[in-house]
C-alpha positions as CSV (number, residue, x, y, z in Angstrom):
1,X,86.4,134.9,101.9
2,X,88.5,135.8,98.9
3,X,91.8,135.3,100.1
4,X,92.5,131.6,100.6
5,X,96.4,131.5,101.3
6,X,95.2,133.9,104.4
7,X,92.7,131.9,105.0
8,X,95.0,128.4,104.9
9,X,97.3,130.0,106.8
10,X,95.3,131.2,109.1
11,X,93.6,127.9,110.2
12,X,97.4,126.3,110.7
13,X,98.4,129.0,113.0
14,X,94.6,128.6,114.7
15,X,94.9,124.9,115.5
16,X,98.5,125.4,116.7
17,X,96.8,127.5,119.2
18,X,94.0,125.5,119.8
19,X,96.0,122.4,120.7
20,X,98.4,123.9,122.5
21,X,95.6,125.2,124.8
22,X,94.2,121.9,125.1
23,X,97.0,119.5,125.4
24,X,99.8,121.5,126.7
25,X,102.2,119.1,128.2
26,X,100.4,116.1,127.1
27,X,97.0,114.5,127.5
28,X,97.9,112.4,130.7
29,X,94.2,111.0,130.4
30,X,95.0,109.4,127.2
31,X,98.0,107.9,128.4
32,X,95.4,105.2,130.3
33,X,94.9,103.9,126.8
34,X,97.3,101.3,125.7
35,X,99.5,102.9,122.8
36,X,98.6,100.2,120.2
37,X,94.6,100.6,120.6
38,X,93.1,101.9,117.6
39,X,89.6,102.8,116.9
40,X,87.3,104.2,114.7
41,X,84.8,106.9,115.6
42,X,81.8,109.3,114.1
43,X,81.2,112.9,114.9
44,X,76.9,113.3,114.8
45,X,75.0,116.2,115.5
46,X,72.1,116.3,117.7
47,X,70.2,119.4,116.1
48,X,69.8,120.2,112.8
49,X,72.5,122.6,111.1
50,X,74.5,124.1,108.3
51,X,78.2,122.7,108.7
52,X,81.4,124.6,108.9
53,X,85.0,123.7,110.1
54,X,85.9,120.7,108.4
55,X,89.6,122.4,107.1
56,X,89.9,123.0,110.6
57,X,89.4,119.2,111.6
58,X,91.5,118.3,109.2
59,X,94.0,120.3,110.4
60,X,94.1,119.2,113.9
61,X,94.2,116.2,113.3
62,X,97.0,116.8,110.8
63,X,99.4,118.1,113.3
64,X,98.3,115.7,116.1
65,X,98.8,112.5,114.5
66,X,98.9,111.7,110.6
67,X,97.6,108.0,110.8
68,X,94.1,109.4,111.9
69,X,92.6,109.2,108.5
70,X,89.2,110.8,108.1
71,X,85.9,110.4,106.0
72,X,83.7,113.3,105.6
73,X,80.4,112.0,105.0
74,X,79.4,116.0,104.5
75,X,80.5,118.9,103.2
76,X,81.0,122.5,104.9
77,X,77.8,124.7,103.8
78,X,75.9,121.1,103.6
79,X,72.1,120.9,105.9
80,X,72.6,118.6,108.4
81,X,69.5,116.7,109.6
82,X,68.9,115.9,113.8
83,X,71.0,112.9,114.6
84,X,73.0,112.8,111.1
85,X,76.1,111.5,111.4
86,X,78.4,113.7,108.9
87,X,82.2,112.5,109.7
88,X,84.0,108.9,110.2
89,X,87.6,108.9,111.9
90,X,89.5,105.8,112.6
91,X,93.0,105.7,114.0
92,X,95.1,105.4,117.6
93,X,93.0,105.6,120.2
94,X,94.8,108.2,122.1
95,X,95.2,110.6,119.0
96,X,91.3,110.3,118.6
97,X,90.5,111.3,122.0
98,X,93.4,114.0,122.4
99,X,91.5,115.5,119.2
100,X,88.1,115.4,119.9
101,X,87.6,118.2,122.0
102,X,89.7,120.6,119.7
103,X,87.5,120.0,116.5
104,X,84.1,119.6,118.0
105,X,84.8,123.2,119.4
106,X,85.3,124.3,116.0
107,X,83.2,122.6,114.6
108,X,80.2,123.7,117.0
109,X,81.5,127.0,116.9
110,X,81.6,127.8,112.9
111,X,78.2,125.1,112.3
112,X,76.7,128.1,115.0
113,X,77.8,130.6,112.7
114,X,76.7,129.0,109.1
115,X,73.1,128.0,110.5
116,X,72.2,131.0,111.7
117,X,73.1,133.3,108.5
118,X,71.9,130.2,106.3
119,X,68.1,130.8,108.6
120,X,68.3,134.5,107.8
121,X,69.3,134.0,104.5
122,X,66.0,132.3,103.7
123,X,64.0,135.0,105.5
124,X,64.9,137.3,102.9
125,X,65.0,135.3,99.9
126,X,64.0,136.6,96.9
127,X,64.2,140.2,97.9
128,X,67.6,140.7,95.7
129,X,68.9,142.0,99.6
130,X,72.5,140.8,100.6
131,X,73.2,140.1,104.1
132,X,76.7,141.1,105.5
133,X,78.4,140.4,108.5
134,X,80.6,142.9,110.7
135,X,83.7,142.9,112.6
136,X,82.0,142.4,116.0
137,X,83.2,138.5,115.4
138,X,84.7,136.1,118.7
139,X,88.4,137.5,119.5
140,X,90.9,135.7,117.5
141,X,88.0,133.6,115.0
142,X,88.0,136.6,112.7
143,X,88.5,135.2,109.1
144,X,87.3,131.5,110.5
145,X,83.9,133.3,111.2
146,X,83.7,135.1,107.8
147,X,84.4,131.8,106.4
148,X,81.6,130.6,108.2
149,X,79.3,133.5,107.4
150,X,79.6,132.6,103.3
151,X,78.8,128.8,103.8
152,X,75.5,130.3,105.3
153,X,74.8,132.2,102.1
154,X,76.0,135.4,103.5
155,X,78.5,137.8,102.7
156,X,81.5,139.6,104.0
157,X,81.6,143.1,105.4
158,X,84.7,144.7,105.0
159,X,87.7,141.8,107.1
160,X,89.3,144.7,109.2
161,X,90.2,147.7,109.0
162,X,92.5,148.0,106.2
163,X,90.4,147.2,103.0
164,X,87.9,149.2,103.7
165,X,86.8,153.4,104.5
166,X,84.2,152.6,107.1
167,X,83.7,156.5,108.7
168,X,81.6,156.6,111.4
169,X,80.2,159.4,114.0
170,X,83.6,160.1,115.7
171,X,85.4,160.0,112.6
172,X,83.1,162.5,110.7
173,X,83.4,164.3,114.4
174,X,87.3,164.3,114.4
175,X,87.9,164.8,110.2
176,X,85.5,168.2,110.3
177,X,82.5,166.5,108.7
178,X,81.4,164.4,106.3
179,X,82.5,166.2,103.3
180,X,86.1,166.3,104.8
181,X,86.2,163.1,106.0
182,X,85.2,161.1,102.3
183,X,87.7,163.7,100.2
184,X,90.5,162.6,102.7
185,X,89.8,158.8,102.3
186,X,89.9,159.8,98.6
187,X,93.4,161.3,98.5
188,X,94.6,158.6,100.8
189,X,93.3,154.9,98.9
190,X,91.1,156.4,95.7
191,X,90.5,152.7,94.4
192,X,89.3,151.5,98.4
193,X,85.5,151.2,98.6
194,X,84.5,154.5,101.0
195,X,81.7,153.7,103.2
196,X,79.3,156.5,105.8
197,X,77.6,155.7,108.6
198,X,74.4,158.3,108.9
199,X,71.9,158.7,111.5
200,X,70.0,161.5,110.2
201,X,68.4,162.5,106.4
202,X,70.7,165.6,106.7
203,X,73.8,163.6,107.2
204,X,72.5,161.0,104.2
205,X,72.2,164.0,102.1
206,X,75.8,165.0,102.8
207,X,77.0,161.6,102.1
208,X,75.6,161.9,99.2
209,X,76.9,165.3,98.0
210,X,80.5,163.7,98.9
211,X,80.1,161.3,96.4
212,X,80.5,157.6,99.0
213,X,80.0,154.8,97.8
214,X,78.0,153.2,100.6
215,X,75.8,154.6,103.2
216,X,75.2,152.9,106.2
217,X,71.8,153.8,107.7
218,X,72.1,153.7,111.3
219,X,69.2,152.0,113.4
220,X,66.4,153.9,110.9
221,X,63.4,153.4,111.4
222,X,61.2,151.4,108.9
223,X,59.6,154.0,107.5
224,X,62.4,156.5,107.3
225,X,64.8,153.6,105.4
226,X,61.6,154.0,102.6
227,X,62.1,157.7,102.2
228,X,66.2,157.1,102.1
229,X,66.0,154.9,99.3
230,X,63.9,157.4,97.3
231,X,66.4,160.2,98.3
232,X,68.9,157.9,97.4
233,X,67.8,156.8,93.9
234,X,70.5,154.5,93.3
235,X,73.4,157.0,93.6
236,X,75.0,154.8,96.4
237,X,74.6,151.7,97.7
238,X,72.6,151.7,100.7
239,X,73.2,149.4,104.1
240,X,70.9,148.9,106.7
241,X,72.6,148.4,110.3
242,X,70.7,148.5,114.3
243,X,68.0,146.8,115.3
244,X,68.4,144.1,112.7
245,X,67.5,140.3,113.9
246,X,65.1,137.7,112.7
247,X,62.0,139.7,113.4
248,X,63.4,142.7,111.8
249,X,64.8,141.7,108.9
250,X,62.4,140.7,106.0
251,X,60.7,144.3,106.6
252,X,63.9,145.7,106.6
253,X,64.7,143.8,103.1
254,X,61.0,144.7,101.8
255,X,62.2,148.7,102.1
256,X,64.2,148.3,99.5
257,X,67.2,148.4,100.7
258,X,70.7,146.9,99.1
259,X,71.9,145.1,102.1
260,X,71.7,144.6,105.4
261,X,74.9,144.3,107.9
262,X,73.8,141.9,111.2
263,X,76.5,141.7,114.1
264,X,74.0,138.5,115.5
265,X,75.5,136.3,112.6
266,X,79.0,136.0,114.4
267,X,78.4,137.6,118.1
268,X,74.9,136.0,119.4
269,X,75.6,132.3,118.3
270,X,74.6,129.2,120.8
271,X,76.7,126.0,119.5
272,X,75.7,123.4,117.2
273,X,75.5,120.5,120.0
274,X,77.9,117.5,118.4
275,X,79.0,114.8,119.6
276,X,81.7,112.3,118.8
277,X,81.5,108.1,119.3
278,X,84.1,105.9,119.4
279,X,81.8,102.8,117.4
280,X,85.0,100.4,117.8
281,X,88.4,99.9,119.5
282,X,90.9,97.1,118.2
283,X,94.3,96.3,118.8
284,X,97.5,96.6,116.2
């Protein structure tokens, strides 16, 4: 993520949502609590995992109740072992439980995210091959996700569909071809990165005629992504997309390939499982 002030903003307007979701009218549960409880608390994890969310924690908590005061004993892109406990809370007991909820979901949600690029980061290490992430993300966690992807050592695809040419099948269908297609992206945005999607050696070859940038090589087989990067010989830079998960991917990487986009890194997550503990409860 490049753009922080999108991405700050983005995270207020985020746990706005998210706590008006949760609490709407008011957490009547909470209200069984005498107002001048207090209590501290820690947030552990019960797997081992890469850590993401904690601007989002902050925030919620933030806009809940500014005397929760919080300690992180962890950083976001920071391994996290089974059992660790990684973040220390202590204020009114009702604010604390009215919160938890909120930022264990985001915090389960982006850790999800961050562990499982960060586990196939290492499967390709040291093959010089970046992994990227794609826009098939959870509806409304866009940029929170491709936060989460670069605290697990990945990087970011294109965000949407403005800073980026990405012309697909029914686009090179719709423009009259490929050659069409990457001259009209050229009049349109000359200094915007132009990107093909190919599914054949004949349509590589035209991508590469039209002078794109990037070629996505859709679902390839292993061998054939060998012959396109001789074909290619560094003209563009080449992506590998389909069929990509962590069986696939060091072969994929050992091709010698540039990158390699994965929609499982923000669409086939299972949550981080956390768990908050209120460790004491005192009056004021």
């Amino acid at each position: 993520m490049n753009n922080q002030n999108a991405l700050a903003e983005e995270i207020s307007t985020c746990v706005t949502r998210l706590l008006n979701e949760d609490i709407g009218s008011g957490d009547i549960t909470a209200q069984l609590i005498p107002e001048d409880q207090w209590a501290t608390a820690t947030v552990i994890t019960r797997e081992s995992a890469v850590l993401c969310g904690a601007a989002w924690v902050d925030e919620i908590f933030q806009q809940l109740d500014e005397r929760v005061t919080l300690r992180w004993l962890a950083a976001d892109g920071d391994l996290l072992d089974e059992g660790q406990g990684f973040l220390e809370l202590e204020g009114p007991a009702r604010s604390l439980l009215t919160g938890e909820r909120a930022a264990l979901n985001m915090l389960q949600t982006l850790s999800a995210t961050a562990t499982t690029t960060r586990r196939y980061v290492n499967l390709i290490e040291g093959t010089g091959v970046r992994l990227l992430d794609t826009r098939k993300t959870l509806p409304g966690l866009r940029l929170a996700q491709k936060y989460a992807v670069t605290c697990g050592g990945g990087h970011n695809h294109r965000i949407g569909l403005w800073d980026a040419f990405l012309i697909k099948e029914n686009h090179i269908s719709a423009c009259g071809g490929i050659k069409a297609a990457v001259s009209h992206a050229r009049t349109l945005a000359k200094d915007v990165p132009v990107e093909v999607e190919v599914e054949t050696f004949e349509e590589l070859d035209q991508a590469l005629v039209a002078g794109a940038d990037i070629i996505m090589l859709d679902n390839f087989a292993l061998e054939d992504l060998y012959v396109a990067v001789e074909l290619n010989g560094g003209r563009a830079t080449l992506e590998a997309s389909g069929n990509v998960d962590a069986a696939t991917l060091k072969a994929i990487a050992d091709t010698g390939i540039d990158c390699i986009s994965s929609g499982a890194l923000t669409k086939d997550i299972q949550s981080i499982d956390l768990s908050m503990r209120i460790t004491r409860s005192y009056s004021v």
